[in-house]
Structures are given as C-alpha cells and as structure tokens.
mmCIF entry with sequence, helices, sheets and N, C-alpha, C, O atoms, coordinates in Angstrom:
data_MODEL
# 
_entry.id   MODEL 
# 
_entity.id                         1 
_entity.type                       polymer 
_entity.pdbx_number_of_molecules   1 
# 
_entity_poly.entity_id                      1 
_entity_poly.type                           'polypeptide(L)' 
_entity_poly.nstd_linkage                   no 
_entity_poly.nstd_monomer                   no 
_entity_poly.pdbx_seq_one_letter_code       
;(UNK)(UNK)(UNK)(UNK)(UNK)(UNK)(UNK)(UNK)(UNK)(UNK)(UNK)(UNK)(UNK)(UNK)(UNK)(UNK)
(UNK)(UNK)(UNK)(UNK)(UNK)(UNK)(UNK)(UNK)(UNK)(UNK)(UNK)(UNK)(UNK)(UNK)(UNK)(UNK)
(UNK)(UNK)(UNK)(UNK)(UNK)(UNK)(UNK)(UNK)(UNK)(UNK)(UNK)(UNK)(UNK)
;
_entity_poly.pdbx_seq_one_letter_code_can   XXXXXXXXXXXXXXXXXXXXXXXXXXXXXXXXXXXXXXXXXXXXX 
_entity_poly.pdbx_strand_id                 A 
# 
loop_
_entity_poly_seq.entity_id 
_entity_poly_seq.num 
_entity_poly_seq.mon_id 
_entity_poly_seq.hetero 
1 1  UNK n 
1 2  UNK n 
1 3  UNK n 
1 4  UNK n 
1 5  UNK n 
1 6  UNK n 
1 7  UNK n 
1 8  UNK n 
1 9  UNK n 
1 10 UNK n 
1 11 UNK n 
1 12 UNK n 
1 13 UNK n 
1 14 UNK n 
1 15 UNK n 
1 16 UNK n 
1 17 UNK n 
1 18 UNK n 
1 19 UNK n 
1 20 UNK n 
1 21 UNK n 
1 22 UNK n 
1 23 UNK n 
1 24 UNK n 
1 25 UNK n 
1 26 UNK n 
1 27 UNK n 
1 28 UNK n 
1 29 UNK n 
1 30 UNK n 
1 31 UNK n 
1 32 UNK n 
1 33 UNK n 
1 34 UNK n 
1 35 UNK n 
1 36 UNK n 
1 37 UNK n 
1 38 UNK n 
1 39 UNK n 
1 40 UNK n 
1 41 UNK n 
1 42 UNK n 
1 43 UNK n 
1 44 UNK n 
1 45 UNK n 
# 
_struct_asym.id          A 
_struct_asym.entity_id   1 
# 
loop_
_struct_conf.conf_type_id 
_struct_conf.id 
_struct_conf.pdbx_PDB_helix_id 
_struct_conf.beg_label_comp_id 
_struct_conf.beg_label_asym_id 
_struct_conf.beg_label_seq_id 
_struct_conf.pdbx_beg_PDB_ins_code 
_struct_conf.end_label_comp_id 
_struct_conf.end_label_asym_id 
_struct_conf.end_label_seq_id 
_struct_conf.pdbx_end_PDB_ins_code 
_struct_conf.beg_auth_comp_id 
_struct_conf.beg_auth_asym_id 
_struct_conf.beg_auth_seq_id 
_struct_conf.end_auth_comp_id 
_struct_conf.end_auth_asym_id 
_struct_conf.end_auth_seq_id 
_struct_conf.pdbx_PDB_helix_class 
_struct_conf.details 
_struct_conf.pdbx_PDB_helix_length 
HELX_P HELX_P1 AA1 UNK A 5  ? UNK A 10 ? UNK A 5  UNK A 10 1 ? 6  
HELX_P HELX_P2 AA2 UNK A 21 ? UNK A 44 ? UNK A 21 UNK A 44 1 ? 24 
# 
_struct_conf_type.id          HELX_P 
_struct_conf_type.criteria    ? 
_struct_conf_type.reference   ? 
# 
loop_
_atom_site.group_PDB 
_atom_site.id 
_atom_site.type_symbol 
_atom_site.label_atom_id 
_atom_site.label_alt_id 
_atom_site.label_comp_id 
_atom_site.label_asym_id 
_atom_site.label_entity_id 
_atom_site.label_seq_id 
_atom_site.pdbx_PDB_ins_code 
_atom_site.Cartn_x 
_atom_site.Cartn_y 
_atom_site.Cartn_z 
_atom_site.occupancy 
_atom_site.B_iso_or_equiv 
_atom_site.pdbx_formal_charge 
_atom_site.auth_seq_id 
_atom_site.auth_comp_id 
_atom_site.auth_asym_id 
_atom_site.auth_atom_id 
_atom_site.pdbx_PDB_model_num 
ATOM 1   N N  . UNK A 1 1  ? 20.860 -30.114 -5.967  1.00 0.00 ? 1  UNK A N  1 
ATOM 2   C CA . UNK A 1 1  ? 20.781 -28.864 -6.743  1.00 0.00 ? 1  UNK A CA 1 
ATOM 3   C C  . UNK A 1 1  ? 19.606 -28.027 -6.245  1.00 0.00 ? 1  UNK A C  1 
ATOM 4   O O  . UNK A 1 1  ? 18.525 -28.605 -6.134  1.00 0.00 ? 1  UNK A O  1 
ATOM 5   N N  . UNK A 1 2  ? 19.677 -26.908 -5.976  1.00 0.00 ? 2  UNK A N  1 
ATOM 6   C CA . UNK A 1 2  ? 18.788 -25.993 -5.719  1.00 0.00 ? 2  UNK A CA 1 
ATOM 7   C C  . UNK A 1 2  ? 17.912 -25.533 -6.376  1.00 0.00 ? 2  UNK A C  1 
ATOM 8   O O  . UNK A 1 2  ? 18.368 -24.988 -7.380  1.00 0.00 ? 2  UNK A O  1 
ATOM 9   N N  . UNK A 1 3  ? 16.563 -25.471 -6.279  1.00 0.00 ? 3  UNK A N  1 
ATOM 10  C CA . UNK A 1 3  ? 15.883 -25.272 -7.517  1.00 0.00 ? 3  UNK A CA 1 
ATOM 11  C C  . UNK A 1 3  ? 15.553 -23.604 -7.591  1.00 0.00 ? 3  UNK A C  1 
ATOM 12  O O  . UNK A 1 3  ? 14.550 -23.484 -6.889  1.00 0.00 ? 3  UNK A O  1 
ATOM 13  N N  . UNK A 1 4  ? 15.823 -22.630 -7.969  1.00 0.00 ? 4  UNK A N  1 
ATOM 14  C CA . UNK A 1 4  ? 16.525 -21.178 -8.439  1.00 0.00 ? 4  UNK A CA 1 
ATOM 15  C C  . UNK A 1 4  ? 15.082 -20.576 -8.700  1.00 0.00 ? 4  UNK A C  1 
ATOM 16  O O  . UNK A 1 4  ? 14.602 -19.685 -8.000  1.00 0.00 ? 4  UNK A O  1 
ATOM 17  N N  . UNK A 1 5  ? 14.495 -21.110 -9.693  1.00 0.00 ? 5  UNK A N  1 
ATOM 18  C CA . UNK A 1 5  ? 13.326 -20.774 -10.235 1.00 0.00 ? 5  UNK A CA 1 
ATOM 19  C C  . UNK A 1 5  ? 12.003 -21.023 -9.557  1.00 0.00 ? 5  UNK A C  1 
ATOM 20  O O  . UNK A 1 5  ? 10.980 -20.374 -9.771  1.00 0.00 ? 5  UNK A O  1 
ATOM 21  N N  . UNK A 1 6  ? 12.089 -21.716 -8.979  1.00 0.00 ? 6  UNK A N  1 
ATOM 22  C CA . UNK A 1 6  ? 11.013 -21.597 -7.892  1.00 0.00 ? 6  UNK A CA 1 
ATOM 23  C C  . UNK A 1 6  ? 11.322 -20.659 -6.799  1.00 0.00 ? 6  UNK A C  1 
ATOM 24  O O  . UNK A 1 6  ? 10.327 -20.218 -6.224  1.00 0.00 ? 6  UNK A O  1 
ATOM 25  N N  . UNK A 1 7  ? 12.629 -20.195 -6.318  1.00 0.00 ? 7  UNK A N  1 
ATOM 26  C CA . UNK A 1 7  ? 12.230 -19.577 -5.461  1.00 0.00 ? 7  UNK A CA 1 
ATOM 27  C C  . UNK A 1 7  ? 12.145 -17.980 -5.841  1.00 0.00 ? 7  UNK A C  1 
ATOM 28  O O  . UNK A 1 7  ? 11.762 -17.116 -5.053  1.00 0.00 ? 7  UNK A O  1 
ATOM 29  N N  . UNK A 1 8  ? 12.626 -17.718 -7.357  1.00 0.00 ? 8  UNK A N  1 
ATOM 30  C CA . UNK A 1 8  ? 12.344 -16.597 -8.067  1.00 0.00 ? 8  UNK A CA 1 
ATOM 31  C C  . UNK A 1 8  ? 10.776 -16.259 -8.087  1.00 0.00 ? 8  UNK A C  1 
ATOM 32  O O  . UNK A 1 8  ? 10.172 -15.194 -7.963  1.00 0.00 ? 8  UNK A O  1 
ATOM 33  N N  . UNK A 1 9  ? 10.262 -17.868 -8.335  1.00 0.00 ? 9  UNK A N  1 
ATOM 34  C CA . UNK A 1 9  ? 8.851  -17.213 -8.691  1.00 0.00 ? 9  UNK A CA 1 
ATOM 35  C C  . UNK A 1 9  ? 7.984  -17.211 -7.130  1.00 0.00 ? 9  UNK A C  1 
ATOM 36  O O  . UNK A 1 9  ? 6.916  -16.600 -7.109  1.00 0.00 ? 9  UNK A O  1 
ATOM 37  N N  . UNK A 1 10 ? 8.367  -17.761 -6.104  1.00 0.00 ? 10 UNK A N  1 
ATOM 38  C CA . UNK A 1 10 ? 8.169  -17.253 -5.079  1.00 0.00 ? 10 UNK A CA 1 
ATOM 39  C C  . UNK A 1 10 ? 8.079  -15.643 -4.027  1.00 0.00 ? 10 UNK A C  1 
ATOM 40  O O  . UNK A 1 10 ? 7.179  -15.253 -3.283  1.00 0.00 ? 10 UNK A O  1 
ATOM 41  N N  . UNK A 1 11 ? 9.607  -14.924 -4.432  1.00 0.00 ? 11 UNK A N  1 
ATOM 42  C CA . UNK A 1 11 ? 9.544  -13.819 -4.059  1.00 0.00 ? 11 UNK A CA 1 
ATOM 43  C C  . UNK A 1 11 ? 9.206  -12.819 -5.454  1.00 0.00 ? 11 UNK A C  1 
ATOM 44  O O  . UNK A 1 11 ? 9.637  -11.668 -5.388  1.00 0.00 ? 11 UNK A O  1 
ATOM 45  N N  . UNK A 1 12 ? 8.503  -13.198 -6.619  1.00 0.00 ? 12 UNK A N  1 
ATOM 46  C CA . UNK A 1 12 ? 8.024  -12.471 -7.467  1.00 0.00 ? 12 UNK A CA 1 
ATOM 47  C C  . UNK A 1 12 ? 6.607  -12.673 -6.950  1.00 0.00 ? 12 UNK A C  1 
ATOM 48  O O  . UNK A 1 12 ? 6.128  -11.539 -6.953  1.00 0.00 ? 12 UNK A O  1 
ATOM 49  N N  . UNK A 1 13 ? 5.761  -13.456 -6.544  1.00 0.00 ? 13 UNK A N  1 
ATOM 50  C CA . UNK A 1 13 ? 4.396  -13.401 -6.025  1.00 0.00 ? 13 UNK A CA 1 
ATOM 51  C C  . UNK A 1 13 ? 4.492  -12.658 -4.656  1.00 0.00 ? 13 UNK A C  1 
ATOM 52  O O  . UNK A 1 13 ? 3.472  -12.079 -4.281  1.00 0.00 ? 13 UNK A O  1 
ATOM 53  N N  . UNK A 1 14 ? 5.706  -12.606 -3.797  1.00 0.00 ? 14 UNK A N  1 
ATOM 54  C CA . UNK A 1 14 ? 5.938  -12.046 -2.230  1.00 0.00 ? 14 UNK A CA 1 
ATOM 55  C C  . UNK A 1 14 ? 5.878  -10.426 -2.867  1.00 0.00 ? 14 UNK A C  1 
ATOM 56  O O  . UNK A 1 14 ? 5.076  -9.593  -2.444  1.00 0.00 ? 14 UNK A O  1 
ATOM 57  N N  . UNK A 1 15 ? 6.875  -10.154 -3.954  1.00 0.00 ? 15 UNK A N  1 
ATOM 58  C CA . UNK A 1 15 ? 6.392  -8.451  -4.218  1.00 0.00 ? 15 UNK A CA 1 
ATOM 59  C C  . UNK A 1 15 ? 4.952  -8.268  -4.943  1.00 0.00 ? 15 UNK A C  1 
ATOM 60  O O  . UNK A 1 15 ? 4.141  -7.341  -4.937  1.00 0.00 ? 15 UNK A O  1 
ATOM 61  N N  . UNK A 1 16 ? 4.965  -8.998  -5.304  1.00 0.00 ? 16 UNK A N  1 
ATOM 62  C CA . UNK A 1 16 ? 3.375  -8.708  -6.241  1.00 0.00 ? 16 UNK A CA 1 
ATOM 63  C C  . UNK A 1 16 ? 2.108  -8.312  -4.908  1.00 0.00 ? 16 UNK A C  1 
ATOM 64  O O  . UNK A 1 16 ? 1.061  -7.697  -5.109  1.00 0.00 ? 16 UNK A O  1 
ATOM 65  N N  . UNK A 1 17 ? 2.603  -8.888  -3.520  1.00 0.00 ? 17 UNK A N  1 
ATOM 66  C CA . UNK A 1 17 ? 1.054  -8.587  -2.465  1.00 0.00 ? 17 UNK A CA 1 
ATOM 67  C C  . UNK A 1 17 ? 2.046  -7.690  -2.245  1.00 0.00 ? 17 UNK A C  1 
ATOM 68  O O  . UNK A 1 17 ? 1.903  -6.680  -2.933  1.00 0.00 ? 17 UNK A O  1 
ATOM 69  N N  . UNK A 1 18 ? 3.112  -7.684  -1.459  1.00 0.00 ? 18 UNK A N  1 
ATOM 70  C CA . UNK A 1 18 ? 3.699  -6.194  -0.620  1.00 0.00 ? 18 UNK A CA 1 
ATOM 71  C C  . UNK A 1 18 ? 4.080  -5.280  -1.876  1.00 0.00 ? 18 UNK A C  1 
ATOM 72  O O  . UNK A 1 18 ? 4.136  -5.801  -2.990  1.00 0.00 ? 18 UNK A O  1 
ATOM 73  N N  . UNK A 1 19 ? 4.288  -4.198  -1.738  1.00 0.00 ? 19 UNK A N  1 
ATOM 74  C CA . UNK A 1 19 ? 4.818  -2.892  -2.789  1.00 0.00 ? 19 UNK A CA 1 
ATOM 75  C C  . UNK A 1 19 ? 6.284  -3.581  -2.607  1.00 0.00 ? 19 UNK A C  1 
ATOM 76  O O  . UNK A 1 19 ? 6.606  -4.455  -1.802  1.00 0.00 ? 19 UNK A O  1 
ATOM 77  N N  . UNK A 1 20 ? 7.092  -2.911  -3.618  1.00 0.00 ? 20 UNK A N  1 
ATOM 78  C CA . UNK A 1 20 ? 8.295  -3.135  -3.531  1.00 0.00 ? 20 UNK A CA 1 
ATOM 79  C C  . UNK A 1 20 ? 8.998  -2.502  -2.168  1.00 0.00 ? 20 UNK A C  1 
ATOM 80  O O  . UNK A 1 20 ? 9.694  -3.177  -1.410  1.00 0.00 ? 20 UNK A O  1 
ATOM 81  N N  . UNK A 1 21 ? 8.643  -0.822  -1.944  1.00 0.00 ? 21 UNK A N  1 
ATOM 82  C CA . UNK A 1 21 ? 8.841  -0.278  -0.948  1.00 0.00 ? 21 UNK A CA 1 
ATOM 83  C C  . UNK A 1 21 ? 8.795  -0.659  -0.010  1.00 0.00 ? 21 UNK A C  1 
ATOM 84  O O  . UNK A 1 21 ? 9.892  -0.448  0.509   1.00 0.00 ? 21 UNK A O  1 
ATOM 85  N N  . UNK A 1 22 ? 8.152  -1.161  0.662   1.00 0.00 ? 22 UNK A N  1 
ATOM 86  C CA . UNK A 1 22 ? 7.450  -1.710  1.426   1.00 0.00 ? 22 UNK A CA 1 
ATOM 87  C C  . UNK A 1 22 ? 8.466  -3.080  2.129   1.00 0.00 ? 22 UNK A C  1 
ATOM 88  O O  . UNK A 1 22 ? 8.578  -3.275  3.340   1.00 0.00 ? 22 UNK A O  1 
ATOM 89  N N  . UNK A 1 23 ? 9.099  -3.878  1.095   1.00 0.00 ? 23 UNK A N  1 
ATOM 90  C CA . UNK A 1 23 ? 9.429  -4.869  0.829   1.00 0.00 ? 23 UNK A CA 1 
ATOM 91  C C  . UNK A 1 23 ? 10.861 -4.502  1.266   1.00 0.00 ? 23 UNK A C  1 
ATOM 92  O O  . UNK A 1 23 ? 11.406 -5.070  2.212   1.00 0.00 ? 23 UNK A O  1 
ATOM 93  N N  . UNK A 1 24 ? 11.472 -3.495  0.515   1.00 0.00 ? 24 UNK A N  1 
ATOM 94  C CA . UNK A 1 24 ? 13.015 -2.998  0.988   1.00 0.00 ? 24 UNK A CA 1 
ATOM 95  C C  . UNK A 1 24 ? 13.224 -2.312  2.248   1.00 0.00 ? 24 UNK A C  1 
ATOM 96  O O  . UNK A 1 24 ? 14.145 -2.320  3.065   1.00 0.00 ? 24 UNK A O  1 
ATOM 97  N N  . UNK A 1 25 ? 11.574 -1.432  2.135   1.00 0.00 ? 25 UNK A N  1 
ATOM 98  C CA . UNK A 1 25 ? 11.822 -0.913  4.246   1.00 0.00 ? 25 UNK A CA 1 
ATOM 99  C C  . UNK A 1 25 ? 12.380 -1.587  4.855   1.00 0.00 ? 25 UNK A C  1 
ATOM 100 O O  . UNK A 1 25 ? 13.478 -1.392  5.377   1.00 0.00 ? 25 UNK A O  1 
ATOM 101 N N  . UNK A 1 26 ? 11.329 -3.048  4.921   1.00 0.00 ? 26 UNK A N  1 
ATOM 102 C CA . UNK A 1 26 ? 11.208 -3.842  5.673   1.00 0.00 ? 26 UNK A CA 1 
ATOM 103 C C  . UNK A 1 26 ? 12.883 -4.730  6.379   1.00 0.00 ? 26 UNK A C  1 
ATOM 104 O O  . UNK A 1 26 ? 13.243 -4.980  7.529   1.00 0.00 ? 26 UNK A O  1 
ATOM 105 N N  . UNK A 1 27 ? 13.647 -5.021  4.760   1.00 0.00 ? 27 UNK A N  1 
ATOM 106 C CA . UNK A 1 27 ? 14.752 -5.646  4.810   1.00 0.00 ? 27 UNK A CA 1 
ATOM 107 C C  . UNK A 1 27 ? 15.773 -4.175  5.281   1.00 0.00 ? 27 UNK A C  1 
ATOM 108 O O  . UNK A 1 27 ? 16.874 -4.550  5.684   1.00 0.00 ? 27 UNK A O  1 
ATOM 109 N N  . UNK A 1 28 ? 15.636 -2.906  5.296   1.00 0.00 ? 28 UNK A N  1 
ATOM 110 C CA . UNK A 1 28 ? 16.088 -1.997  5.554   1.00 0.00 ? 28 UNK A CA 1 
ATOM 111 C C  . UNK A 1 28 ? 16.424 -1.848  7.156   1.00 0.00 ? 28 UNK A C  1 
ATOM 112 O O  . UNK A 1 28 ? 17.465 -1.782  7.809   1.00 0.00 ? 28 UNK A O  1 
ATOM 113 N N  . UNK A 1 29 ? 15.162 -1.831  7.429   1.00 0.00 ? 29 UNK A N  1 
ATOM 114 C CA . UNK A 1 29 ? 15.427 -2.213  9.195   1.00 0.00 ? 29 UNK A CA 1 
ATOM 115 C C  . UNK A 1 29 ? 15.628 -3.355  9.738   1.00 0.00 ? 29 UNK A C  1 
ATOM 116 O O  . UNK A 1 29 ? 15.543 -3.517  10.955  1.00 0.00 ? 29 UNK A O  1 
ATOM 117 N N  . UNK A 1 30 ? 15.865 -4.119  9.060   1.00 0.00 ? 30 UNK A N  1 
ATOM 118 C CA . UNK A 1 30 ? 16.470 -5.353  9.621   1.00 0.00 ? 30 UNK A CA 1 
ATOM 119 C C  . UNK A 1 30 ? 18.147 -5.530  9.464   1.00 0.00 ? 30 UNK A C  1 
ATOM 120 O O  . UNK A 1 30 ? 18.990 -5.969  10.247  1.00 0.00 ? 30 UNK A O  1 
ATOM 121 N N  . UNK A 1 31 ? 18.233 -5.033  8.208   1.00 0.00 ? 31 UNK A N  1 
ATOM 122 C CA . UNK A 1 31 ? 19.777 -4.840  8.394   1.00 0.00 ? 31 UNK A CA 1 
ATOM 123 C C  . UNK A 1 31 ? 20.348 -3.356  9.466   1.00 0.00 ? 31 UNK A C  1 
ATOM 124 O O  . UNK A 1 31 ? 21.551 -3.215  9.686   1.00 0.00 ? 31 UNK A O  1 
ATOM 125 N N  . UNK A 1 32 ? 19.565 -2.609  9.897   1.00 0.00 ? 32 UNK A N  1 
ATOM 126 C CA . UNK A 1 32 ? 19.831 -1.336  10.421  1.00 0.00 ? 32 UNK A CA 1 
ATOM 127 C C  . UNK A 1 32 ? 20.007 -1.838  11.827  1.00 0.00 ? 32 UNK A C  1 
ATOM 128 O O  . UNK A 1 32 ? 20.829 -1.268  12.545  1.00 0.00 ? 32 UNK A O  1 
ATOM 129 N N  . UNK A 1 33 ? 19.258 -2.926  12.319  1.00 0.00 ? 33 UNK A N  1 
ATOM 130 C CA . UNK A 1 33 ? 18.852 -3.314  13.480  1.00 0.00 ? 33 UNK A CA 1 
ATOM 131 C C  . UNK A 1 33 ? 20.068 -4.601  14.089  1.00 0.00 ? 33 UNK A C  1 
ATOM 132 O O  . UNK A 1 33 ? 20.732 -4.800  15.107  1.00 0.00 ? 33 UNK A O  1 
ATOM 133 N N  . UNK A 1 34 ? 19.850 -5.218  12.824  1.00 0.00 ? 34 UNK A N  1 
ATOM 134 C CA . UNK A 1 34 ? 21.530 -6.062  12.979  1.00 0.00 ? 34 UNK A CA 1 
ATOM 135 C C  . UNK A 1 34 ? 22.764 -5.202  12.986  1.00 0.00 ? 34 UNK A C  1 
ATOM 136 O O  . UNK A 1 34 ? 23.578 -5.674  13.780  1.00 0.00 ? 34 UNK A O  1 
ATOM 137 N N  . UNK A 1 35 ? 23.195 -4.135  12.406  1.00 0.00 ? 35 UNK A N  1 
ATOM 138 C CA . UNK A 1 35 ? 24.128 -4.127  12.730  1.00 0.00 ? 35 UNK A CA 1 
ATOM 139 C C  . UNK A 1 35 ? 24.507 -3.059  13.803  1.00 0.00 ? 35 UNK A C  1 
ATOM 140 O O  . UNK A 1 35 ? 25.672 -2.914  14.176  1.00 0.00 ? 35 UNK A O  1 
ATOM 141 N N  . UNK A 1 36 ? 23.322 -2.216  14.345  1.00 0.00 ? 36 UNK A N  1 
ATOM 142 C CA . UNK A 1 36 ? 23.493 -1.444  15.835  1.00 0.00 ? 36 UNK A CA 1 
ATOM 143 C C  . UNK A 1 36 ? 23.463 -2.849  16.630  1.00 0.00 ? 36 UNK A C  1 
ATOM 144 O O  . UNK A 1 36 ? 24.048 -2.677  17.700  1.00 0.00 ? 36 UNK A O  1 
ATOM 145 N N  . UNK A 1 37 ? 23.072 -3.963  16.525  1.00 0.00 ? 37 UNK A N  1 
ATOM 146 C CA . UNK A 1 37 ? 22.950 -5.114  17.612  1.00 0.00 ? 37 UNK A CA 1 
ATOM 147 C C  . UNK A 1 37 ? 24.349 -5.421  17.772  1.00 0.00 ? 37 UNK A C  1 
ATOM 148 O O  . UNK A 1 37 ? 24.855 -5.341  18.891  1.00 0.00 ? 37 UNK A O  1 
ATOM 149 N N  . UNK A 1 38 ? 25.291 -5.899  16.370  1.00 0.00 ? 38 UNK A N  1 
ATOM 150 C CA . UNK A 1 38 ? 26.541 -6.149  16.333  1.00 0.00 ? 38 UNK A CA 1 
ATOM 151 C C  . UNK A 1 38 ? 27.812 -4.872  16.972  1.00 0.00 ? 38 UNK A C  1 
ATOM 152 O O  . UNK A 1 38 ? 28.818 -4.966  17.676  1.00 0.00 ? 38 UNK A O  1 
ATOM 153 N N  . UNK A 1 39 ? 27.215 -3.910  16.391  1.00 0.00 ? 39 UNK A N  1 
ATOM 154 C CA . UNK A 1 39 ? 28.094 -2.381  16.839  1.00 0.00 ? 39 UNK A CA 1 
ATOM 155 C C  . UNK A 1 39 ? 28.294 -2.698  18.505  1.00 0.00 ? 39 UNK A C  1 
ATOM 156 O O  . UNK A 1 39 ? 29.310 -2.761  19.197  1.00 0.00 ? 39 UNK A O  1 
ATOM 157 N N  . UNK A 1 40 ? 26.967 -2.853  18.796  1.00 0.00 ? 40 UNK A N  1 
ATOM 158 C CA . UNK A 1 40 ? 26.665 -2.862  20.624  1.00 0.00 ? 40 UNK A CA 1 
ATOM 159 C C  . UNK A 1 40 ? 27.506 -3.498  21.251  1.00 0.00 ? 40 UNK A C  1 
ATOM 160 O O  . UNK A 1 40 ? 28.116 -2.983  22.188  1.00 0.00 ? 40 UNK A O  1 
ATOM 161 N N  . UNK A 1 41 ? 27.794 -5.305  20.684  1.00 0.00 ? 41 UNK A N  1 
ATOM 162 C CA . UNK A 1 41 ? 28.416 -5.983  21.370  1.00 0.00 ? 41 UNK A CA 1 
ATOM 163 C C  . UNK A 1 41 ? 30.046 -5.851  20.817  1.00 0.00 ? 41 UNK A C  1 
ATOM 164 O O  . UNK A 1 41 ? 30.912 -6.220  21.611  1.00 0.00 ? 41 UNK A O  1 
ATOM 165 N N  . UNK A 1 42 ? 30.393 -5.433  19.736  1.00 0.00 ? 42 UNK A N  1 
ATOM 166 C CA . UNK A 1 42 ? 32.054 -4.946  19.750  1.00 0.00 ? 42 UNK A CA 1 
ATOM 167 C C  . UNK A 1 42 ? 32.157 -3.920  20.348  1.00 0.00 ? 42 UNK A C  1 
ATOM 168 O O  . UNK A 1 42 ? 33.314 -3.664  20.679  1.00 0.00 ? 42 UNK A O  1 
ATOM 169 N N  . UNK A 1 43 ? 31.201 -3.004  20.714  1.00 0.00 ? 43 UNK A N  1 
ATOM 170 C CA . UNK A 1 43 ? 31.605 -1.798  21.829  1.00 0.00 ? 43 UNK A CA 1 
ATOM 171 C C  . UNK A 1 43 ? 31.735 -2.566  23.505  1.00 0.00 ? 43 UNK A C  1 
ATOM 172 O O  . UNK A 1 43 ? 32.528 -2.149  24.348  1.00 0.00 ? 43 UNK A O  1 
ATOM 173 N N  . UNK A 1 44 ? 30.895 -3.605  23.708  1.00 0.00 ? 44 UNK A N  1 
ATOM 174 C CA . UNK A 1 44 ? 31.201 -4.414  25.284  1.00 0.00 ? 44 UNK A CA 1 
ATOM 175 C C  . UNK A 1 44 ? 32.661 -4.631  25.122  1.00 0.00 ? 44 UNK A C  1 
ATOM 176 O O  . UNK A 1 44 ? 33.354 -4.550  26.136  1.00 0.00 ? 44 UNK A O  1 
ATOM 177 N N  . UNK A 1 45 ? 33.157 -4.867  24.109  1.00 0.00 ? 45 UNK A N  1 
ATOM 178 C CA . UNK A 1 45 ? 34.666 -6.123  24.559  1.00 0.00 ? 45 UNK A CA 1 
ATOM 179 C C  . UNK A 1 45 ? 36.010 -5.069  24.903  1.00 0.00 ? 45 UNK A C  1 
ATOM 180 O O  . UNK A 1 45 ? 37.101 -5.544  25.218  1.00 0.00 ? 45 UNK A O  1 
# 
C-alpha cells in the first residue's frame, strides 16, 4: 500500500520553499519540452 499522506505532506513542504508559480512554471516547461521532443520524433517517421 502506498503511503498517500506522506507524500502529500512532502510536496506541501516542496511548495511551502518554492512559490506555487514557480512550482507550475517549472512542471510547465517540462511538459512543453516533452511534447515538442515527442512532436519531433512523429514528424521523423
């Protein structure tokens, strides 16, 4: 079983140092970046 609540209270101390903003940029360009990476390689085939 996964323990849920620990890792709640984990990324509740991870926003508490970064801003929230900060926090969604971050996951913002990472999904922006995955999927021009993915776009790239269905445009090779």
């Amino acid at each position: 079983m996964f323990d849920f609540s620990k890792l709640i209270r984990e990324i509740r101390v991870m926003a508490e140092k970064l801003s929230t903003w900060k926090y969604i940029l971050i996951w913002l360009v990472f999904v922006i970046m995955a999927s021009g990476y993915f776009i790239g390689q269905i445009r090779w085939w």
